[in-house]
PDB file with SEQRES, HELIX, SHEET and CRYST1 records, atoms N, CA, C and O in Angstrom:
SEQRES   1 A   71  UNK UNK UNK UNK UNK UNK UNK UNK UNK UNK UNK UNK UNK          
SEQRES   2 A   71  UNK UNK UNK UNK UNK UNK UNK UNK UNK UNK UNK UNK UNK          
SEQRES   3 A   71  UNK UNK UNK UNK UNK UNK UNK UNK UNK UNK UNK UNK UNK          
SEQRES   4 A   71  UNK UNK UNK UNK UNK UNK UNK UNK UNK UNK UNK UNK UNK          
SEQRES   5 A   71  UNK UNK UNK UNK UNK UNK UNK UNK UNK UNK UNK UNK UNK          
SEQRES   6 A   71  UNK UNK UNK UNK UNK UNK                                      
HELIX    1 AA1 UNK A    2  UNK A   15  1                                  14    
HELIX    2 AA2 UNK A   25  UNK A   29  1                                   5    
HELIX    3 AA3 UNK A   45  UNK A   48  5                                   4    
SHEET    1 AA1 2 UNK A  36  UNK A  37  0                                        
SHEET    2 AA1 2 UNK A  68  UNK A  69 -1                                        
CRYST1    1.000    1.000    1.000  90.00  90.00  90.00 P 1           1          
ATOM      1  N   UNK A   1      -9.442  -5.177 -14.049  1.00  0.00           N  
ATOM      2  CA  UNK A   1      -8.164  -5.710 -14.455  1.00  0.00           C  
ATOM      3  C   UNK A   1      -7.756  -6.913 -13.598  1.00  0.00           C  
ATOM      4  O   UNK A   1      -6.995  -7.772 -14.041  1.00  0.00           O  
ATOM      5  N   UNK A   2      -8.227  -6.957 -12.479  1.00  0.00           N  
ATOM      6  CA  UNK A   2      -8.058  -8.324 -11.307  1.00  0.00           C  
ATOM      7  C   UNK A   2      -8.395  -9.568 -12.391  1.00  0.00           C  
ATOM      8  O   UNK A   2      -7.540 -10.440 -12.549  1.00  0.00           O  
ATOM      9  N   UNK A   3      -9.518  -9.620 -13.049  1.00  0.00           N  
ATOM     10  CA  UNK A   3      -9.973 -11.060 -13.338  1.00  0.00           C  
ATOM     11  C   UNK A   3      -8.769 -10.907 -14.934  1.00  0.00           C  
ATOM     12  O   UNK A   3      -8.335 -11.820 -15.637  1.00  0.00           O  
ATOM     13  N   UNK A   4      -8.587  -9.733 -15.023  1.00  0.00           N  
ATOM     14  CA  UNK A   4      -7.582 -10.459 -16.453  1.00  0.00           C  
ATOM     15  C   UNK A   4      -6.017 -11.035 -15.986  1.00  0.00           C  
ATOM     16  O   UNK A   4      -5.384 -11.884 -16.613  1.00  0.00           O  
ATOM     17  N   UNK A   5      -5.517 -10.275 -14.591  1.00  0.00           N  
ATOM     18  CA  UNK A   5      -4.500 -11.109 -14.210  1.00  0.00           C  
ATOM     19  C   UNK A   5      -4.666 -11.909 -13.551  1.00  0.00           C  
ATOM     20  O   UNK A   5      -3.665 -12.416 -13.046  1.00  0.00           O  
ATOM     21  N   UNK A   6      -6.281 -12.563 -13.128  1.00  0.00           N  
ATOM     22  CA  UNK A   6      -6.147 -13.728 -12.755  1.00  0.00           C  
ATOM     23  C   UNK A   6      -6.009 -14.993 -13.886  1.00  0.00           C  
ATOM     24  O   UNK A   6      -5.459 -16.092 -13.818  1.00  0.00           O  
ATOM     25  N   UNK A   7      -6.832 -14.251 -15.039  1.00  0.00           N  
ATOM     26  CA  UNK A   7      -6.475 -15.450 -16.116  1.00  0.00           C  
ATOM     27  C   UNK A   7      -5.421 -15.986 -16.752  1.00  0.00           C  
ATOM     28  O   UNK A   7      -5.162 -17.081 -17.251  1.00  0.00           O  
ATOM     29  N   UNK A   8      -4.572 -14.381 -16.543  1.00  0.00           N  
ATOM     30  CA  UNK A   8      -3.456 -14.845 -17.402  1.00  0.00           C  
ATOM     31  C   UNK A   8      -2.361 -15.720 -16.459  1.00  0.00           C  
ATOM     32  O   UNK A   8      -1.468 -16.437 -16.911  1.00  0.00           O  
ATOM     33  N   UNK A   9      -2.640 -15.495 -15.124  1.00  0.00           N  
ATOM     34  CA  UNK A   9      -1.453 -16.696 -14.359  1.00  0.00           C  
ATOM     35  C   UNK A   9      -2.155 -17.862 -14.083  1.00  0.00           C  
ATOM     36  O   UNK A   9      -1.356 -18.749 -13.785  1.00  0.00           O  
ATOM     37  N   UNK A  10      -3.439 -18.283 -14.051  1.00  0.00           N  
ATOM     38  CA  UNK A  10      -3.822 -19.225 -14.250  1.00  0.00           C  
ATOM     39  C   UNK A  10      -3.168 -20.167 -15.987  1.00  0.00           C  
ATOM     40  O   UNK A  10      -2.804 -21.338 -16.094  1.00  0.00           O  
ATOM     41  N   UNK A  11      -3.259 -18.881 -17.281  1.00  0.00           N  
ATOM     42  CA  UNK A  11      -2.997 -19.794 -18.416  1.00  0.00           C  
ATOM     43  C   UNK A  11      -1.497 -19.930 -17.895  1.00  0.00           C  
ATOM     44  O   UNK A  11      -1.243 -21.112 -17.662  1.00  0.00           O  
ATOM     45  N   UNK A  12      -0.454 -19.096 -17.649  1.00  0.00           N  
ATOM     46  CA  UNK A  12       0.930 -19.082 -17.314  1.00  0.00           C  
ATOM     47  C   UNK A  12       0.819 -20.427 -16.623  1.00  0.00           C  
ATOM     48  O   UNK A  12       0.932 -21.497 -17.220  1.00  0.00           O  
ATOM     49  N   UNK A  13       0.640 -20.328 -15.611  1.00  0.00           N  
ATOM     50  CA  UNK A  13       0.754 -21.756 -14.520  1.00  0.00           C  
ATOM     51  C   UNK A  13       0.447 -23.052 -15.748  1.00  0.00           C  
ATOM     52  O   UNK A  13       1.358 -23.848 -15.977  1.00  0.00           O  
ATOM     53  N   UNK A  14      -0.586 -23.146 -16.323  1.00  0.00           N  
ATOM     54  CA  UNK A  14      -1.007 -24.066 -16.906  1.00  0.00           C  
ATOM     55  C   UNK A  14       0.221 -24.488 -17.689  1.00  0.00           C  
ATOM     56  O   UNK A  14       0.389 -25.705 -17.767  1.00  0.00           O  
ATOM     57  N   UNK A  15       0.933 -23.861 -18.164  1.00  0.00           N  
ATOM     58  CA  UNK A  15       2.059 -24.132 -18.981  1.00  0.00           C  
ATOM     59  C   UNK A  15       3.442 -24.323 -18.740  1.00  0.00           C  
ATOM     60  O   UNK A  15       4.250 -24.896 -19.471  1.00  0.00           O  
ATOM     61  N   UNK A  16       3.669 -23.679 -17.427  1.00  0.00           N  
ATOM     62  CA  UNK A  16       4.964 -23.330 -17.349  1.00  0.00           C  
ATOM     63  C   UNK A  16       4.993 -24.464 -15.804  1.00  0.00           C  
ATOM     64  O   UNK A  16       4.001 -24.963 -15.274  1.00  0.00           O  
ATOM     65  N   UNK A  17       6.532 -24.634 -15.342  1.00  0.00           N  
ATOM     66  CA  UNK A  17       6.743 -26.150 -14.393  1.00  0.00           C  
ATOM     67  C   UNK A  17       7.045 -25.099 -13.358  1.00  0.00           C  
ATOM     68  O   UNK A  17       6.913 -25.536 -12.214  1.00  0.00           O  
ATOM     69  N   UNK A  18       7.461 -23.671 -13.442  1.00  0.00           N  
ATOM     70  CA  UNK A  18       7.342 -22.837 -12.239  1.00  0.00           C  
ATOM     71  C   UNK A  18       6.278 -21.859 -12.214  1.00  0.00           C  
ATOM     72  O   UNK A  18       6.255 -20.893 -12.976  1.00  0.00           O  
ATOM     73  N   UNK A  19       5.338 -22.120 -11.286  1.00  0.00           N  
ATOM     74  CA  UNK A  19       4.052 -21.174 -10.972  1.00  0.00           C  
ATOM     75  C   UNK A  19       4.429 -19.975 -10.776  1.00  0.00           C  
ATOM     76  O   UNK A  19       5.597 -20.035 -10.394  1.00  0.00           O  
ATOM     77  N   UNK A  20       4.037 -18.774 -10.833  1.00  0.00           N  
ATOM     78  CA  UNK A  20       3.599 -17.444 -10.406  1.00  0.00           C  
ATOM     79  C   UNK A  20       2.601 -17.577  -9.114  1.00  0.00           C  
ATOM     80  O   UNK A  20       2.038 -18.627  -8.806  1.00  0.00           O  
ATOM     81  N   UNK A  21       2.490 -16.481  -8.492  1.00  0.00           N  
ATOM     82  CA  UNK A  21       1.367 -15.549  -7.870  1.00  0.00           C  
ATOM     83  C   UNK A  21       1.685 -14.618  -7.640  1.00  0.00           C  
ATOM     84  O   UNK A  21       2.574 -14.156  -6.924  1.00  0.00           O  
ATOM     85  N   UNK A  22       0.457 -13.980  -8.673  1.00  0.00           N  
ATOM     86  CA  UNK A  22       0.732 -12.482  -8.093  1.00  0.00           C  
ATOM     87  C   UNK A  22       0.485 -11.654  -6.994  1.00  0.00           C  
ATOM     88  O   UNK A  22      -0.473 -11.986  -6.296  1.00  0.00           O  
ATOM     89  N   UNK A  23       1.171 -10.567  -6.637  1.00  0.00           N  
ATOM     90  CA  UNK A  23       1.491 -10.028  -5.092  1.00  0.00           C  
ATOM     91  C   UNK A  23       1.015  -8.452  -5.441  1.00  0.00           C  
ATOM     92  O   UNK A  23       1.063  -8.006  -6.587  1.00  0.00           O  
ATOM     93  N   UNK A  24       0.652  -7.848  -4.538  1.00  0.00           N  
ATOM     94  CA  UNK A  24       0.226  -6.558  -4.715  1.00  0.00           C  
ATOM     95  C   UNK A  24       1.417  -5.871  -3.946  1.00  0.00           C  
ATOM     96  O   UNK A  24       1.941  -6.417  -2.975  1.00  0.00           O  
ATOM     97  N   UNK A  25       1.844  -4.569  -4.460  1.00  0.00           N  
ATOM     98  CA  UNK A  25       2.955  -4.135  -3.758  1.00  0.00           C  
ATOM     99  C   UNK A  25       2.914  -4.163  -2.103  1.00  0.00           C  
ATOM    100  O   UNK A  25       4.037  -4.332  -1.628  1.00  0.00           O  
ATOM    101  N   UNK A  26       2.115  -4.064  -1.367  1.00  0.00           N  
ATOM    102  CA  UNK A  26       1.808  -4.445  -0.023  1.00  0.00           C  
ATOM    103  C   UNK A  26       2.781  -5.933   0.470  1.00  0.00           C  
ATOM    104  O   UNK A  26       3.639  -6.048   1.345  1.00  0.00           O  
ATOM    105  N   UNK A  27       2.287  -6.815  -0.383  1.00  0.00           N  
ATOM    106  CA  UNK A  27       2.492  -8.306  -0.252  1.00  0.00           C  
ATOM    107  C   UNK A  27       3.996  -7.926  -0.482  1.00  0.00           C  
ATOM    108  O   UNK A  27       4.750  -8.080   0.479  1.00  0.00           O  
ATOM    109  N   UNK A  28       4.374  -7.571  -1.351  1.00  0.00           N  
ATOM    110  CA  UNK A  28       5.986  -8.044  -1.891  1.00  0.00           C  
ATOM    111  C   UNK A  28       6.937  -7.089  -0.731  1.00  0.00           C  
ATOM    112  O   UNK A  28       8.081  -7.353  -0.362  1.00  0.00           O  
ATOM    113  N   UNK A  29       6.236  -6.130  -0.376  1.00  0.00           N  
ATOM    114  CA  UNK A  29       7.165  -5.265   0.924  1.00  0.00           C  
ATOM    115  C   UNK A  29       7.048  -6.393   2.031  1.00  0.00           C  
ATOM    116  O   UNK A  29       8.145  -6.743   2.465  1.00  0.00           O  
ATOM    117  N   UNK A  30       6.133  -6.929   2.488  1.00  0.00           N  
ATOM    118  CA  UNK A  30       6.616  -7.858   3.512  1.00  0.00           C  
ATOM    119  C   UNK A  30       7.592  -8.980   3.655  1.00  0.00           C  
ATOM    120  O   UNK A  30       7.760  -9.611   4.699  1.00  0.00           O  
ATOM    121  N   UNK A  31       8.435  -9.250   2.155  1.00  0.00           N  
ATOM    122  CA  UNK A  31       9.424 -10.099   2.127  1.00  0.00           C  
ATOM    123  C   UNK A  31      10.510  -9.554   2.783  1.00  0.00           C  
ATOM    124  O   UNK A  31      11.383 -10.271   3.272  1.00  0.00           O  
ATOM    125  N   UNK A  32      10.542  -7.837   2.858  1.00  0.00           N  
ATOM    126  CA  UNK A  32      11.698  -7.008   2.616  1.00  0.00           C  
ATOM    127  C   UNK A  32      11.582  -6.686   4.225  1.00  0.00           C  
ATOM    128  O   UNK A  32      12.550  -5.993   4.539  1.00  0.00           O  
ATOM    129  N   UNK A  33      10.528  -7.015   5.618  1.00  0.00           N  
ATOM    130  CA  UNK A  33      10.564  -6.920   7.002  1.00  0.00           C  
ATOM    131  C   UNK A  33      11.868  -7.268   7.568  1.00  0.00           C  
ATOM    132  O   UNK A  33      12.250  -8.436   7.505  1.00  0.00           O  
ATOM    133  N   UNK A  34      12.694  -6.222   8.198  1.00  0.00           N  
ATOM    134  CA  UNK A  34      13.882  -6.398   9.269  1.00  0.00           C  
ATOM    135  C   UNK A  34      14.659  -6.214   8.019  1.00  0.00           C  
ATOM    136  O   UNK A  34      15.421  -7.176   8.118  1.00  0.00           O  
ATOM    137  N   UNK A  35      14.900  -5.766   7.175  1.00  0.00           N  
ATOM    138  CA  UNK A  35      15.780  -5.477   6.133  1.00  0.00           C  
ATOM    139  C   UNK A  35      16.134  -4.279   6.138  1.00  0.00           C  
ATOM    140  O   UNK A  35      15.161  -3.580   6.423  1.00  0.00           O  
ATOM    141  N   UNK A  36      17.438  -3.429   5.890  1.00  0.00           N  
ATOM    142  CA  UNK A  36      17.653  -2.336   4.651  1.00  0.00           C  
ATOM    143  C   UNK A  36      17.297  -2.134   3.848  1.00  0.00           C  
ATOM    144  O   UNK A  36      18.111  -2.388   2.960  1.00  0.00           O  
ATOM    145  N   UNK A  37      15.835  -1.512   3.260  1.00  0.00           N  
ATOM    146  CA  UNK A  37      15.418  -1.351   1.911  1.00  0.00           C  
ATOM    147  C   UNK A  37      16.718  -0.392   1.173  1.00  0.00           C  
ATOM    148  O   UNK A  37      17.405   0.493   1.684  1.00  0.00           O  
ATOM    149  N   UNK A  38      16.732  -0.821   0.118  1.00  0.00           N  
ATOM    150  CA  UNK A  38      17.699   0.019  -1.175  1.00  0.00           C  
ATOM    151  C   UNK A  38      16.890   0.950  -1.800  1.00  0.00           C  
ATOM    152  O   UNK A  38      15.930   0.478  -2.410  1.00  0.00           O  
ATOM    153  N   UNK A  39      17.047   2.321  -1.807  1.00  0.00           N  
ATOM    154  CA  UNK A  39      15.987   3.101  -2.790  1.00  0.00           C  
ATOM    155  C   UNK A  39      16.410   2.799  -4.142  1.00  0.00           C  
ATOM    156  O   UNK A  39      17.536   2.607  -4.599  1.00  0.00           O  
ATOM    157  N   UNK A  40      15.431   2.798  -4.605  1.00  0.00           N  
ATOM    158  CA  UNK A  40      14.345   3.435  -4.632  1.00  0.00           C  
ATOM    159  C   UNK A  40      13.102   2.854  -3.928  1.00  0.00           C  
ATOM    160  O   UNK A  40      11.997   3.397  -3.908  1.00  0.00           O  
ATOM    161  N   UNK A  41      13.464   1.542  -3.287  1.00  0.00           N  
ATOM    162  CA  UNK A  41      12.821   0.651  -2.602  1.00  0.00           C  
ATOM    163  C   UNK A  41      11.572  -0.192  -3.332  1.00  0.00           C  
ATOM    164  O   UNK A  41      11.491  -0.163  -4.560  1.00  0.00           O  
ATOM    165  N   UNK A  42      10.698  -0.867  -2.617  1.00  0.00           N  
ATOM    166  CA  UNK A  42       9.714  -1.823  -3.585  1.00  0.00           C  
ATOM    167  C   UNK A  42       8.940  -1.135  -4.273  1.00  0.00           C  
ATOM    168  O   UNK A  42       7.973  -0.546  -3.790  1.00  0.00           O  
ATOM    169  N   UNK A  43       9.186  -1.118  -5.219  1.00  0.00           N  
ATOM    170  CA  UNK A  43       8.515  -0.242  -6.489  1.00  0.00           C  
ATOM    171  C   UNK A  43       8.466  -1.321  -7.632  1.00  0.00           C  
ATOM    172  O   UNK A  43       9.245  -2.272  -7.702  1.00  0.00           O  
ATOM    173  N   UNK A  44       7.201  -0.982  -8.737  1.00  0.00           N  
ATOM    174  CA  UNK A  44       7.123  -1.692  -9.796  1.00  0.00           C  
ATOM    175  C   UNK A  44       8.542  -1.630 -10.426  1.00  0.00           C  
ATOM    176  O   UNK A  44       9.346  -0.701 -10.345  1.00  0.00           O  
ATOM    177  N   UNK A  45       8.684  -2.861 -11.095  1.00  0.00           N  
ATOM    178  CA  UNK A  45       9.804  -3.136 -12.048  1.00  0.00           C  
ATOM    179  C   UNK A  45      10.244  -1.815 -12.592  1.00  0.00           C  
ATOM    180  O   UNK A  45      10.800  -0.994 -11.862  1.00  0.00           O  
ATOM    181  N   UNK A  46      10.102  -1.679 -13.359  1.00  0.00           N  
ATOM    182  CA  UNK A  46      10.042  -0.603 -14.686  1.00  0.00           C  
ATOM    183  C   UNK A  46      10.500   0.314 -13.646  1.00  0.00           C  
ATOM    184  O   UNK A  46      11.406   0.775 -14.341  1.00  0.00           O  
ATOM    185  N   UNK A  47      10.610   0.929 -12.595  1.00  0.00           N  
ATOM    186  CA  UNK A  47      11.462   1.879 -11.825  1.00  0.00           C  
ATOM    187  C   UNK A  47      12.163   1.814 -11.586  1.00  0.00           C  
ATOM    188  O   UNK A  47      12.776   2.818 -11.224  1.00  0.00           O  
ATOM    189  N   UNK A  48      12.842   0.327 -11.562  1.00  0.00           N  
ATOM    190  CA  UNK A  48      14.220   0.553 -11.231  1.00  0.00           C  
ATOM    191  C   UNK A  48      15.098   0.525 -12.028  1.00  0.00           C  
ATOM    192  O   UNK A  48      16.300   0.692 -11.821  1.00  0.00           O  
ATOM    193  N   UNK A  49      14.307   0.209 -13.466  1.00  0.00           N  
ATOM    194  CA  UNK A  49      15.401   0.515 -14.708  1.00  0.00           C  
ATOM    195  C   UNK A  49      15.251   1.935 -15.189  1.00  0.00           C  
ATOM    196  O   UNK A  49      16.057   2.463 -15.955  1.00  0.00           O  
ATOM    197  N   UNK A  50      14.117   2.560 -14.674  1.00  0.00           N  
ATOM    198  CA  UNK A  50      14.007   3.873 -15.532  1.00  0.00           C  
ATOM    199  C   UNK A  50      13.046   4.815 -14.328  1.00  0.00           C  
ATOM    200  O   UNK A  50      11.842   4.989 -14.517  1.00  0.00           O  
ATOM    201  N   UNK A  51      13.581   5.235 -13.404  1.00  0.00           N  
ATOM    202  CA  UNK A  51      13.015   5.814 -12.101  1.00  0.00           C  
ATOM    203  C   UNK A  51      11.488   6.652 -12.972  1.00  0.00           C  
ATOM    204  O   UNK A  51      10.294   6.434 -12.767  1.00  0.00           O  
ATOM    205  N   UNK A  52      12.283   7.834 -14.159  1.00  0.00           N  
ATOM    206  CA  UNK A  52      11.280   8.529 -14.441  1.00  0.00           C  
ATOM    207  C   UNK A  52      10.026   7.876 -15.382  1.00  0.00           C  
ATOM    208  O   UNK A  52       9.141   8.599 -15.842  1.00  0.00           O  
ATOM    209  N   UNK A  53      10.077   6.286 -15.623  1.00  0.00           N  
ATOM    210  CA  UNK A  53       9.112   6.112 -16.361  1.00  0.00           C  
ATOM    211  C   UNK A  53       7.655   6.096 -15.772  1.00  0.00           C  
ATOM    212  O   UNK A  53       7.709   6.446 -14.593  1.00  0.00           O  
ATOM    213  N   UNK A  54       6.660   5.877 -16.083  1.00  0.00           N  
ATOM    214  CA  UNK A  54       5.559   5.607 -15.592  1.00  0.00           C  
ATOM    215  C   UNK A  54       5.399   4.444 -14.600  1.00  0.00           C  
ATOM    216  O   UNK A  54       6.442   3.790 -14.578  1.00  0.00           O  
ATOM    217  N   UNK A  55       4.693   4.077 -13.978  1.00  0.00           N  
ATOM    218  CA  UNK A  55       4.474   2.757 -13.250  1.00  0.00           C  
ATOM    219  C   UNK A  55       3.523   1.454 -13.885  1.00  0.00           C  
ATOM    220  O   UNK A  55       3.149   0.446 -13.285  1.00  0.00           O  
ATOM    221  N   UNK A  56       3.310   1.793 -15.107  1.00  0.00           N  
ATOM    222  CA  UNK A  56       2.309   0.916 -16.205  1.00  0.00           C  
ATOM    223  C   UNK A  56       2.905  -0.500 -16.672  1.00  0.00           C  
ATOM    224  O   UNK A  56       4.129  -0.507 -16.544  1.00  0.00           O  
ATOM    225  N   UNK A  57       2.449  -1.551 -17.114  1.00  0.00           N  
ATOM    226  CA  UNK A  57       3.119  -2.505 -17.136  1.00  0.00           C  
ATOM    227  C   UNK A  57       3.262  -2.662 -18.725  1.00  0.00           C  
ATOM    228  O   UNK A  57       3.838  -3.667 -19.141  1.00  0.00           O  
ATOM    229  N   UNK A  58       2.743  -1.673 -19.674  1.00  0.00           N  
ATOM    230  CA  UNK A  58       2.676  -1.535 -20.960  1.00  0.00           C  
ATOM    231  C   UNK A  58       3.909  -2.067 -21.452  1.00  0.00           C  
ATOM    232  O   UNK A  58       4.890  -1.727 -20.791  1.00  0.00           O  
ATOM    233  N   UNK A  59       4.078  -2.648 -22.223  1.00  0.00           N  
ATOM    234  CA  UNK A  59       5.969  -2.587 -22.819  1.00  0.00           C  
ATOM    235  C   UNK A  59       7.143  -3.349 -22.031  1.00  0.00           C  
ATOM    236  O   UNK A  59       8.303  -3.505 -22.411  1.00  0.00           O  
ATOM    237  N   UNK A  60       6.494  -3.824 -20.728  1.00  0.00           N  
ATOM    238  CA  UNK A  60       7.459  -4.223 -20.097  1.00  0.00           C  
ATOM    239  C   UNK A  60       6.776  -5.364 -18.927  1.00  0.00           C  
ATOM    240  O   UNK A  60       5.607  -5.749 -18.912  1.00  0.00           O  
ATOM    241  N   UNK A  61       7.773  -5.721 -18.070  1.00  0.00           N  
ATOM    242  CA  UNK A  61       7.549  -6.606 -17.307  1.00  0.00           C  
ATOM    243  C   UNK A  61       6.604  -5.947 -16.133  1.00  0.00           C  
ATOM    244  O   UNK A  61       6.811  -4.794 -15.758  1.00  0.00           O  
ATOM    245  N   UNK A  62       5.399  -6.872 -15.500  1.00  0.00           N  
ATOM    246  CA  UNK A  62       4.687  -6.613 -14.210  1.00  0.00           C  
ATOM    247  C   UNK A  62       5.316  -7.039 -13.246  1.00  0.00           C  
ATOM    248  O   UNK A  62       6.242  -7.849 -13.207  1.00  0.00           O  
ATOM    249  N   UNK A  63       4.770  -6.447 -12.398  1.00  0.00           N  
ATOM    250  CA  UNK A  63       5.692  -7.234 -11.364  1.00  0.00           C  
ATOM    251  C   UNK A  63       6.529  -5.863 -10.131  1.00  0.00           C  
ATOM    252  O   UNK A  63       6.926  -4.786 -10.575  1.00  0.00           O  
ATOM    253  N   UNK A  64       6.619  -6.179  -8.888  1.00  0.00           N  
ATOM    254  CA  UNK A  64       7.630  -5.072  -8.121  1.00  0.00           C  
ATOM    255  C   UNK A  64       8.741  -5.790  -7.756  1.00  0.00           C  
ATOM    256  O   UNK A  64       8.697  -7.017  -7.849  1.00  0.00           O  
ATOM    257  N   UNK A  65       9.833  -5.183  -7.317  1.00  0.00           N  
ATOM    258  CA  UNK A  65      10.843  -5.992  -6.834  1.00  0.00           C  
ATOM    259  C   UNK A  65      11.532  -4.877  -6.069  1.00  0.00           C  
ATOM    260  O   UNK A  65      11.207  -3.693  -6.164  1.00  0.00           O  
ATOM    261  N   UNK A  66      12.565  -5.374  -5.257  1.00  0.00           N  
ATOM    262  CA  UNK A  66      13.194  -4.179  -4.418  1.00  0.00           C  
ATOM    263  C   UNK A  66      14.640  -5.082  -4.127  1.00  0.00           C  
ATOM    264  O   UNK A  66      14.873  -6.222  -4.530  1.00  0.00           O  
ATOM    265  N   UNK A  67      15.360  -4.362  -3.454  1.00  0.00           N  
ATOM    266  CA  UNK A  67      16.691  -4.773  -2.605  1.00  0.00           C  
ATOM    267  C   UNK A  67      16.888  -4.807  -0.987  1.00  0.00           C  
ATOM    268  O   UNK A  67      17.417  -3.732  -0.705  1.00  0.00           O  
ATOM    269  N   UNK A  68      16.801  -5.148  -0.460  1.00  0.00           N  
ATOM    270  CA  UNK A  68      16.949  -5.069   0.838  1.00  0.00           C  
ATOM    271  C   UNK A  68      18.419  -5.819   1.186  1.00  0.00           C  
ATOM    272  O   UNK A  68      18.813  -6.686   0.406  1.00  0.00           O  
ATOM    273  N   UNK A  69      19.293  -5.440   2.476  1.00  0.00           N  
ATOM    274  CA  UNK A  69      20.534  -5.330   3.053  1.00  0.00           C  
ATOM    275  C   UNK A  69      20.111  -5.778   4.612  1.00  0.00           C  
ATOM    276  O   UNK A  69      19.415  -5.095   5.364  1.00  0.00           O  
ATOM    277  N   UNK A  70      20.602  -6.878   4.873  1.00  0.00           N  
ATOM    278  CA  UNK A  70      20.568  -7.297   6.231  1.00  0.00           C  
ATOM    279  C   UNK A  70      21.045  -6.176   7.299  1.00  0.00           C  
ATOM    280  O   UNK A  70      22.204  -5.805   7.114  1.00  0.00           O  
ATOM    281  N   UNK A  71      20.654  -5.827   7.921  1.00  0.00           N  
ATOM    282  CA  UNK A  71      21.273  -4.745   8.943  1.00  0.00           C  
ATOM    283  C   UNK A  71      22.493  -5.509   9.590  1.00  0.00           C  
ATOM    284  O   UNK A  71      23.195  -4.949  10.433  1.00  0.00           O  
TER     285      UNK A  71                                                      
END                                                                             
């Protein structure tokens, strides 16, 4: 599945005037260093609209995101 999301942000980029890269949940927790994480904390998308859904990107947006609170 690596080389199909590499193609598809390569075609994305090709088109669009703001690039992507994609981040593995590892990567996207290090934005959130010296922060307050918010639970449910960095978790794929799709959890924080629907905790009990799956973690699949089927139907919906890829991608993790979280909240963090300056201490």
């Amino acid at each position: 599945q690596t080389g199909a999301i590499a193609e598809m942000t390569r075609r994305y980029n090709e088109l669009s005037p703001v690039p992507v890269t994609p981040r593995t949940g590892e990567q996207v927790a290090r934005f959130f260093d010296g922060l307050d994480v918010i639970e449910p904390g960095v978790v794929p998308i799709r959890q924080w609209w629907a905790p009990e859904a799956d973690t699949g990107a089927e139907g919906g947006l890829a991608g993790y995101c979280g909240i963090g609170r300056k201490p």
